[in-house]
C-alpha positions as CSV (number, residue, x, y, z in Angstrom):
1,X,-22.6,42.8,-30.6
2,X,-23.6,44.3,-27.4
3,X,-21.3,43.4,-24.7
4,X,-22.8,45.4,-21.6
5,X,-25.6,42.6,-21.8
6,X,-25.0,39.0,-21.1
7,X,-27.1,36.3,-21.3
8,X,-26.8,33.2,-19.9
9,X,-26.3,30.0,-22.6
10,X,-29.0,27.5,-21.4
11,X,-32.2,29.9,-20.3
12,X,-31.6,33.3,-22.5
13,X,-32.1,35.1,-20.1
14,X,-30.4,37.9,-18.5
15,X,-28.0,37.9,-16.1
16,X,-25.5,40.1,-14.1
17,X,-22.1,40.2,-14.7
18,X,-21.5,38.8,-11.2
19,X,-23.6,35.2,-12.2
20,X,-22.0,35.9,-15.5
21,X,-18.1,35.6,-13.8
22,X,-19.3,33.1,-11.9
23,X,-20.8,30.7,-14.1
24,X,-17.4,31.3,-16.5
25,X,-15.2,30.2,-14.0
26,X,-17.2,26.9,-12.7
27,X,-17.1,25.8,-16.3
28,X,-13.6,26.6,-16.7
29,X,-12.6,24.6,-13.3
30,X,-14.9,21.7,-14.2
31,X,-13.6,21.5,-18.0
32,X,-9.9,22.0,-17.3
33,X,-9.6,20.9,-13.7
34,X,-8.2,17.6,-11.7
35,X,-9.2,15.5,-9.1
36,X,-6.6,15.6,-6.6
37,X,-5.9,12.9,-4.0
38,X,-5.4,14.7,-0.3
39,X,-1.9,14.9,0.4
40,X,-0.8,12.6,3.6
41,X,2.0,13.5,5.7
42,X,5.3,11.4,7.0
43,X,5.7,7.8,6.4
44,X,3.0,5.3,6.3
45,X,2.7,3.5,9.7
46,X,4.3,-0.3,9.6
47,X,2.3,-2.9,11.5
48,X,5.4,-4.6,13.1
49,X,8.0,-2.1,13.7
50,X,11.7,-3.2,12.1
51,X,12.6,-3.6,15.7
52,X,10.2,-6.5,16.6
53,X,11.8,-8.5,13.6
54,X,15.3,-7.9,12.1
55,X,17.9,-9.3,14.8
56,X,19.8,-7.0,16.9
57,X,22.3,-7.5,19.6
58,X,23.9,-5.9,22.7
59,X,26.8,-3.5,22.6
60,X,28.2,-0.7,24.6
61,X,27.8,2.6,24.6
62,X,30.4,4.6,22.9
63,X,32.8,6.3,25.4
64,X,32.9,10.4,25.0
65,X,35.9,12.3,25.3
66,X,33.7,14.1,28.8
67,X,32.9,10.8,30.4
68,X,35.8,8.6,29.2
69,X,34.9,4.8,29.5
70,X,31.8,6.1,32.8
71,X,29.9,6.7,29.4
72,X,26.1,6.1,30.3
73,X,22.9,7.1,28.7
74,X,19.2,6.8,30.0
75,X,17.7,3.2,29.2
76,X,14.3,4.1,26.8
77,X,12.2,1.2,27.9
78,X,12.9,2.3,32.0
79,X,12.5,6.1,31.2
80,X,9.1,5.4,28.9
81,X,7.4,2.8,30.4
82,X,4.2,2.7,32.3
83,X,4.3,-0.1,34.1
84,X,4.4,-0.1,38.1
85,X,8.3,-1.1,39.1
86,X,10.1,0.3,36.0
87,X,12.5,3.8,36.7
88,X,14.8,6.0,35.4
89,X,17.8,3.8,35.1
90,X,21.3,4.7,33.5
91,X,23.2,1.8,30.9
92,X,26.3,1.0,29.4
93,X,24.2,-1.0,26.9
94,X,22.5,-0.2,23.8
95,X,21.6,-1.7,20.2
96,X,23.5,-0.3,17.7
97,X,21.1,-1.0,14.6
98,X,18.2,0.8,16.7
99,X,20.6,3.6,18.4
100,X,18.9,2.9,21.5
101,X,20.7,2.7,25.2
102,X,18.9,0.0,26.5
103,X,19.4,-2.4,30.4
104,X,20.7,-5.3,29.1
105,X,18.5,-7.4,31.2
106,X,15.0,-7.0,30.6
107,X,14.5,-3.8,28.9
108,X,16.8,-5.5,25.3
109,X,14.8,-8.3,25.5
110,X,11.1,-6.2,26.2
111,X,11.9,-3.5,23.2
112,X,12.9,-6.5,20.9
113,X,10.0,-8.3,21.3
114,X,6.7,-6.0,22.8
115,X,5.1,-3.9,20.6
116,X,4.4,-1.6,23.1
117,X,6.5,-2.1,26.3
């Protein structure tokens, strides 16, 4: 058996060892291979964030030992929202399940219940 010489399987024919390599390995991937499904990244996006329906409630912000019981933290519906009126405001208030500072009055009541405030 000459091995210098291949030929291909279907035409008899000829061919270099380049189309030779070639046509091995496409019928080794398509024998052996699998399908794979495109990996996706992070968590799947929830239609209505846990915030908009499990019930939460008011409480203050923990005191640290540098502030003492002046403990304040920047509210995240004033420091993120877009609407005309809203500023940077500092609270005593958050919600604990969401470990978010928030004003108690409206910004607890907006994040709880706007899906995008």
């Amino acid at each position: 058996m000459d091995f210098d010489r291949k030929q291909d399987v279907n035409t008899g024919k000829e061919i270099t060892s380049l189309q030779f390599r070639t046509n091995l390995m496409r019928g080794l991937l398509e024998e052996y291979s699998t399908l794979r499904c495109p990996a996706k990244g992070g968590r799947p996006a929830l239609d209505t964030p846990l915030r908009l329906t499990a019930r939460h409630f008011p409480s203050e912000v923990p005191q640290t030992t540098s502030q003492g019981s002046k403990t304040r933290r920047h509210c995240k519906v004033c420091l993120s929202s877009t609407r005309k009126g809203k500023e940077r405001r500092l609270t005593k208030h958050m919600c604990v399940p969401c470990n978010t500072p928030l004003c108690a009055v409206p910004s607890f009541e907006e994040y709880h219940t706007l899906k995008n405030y």
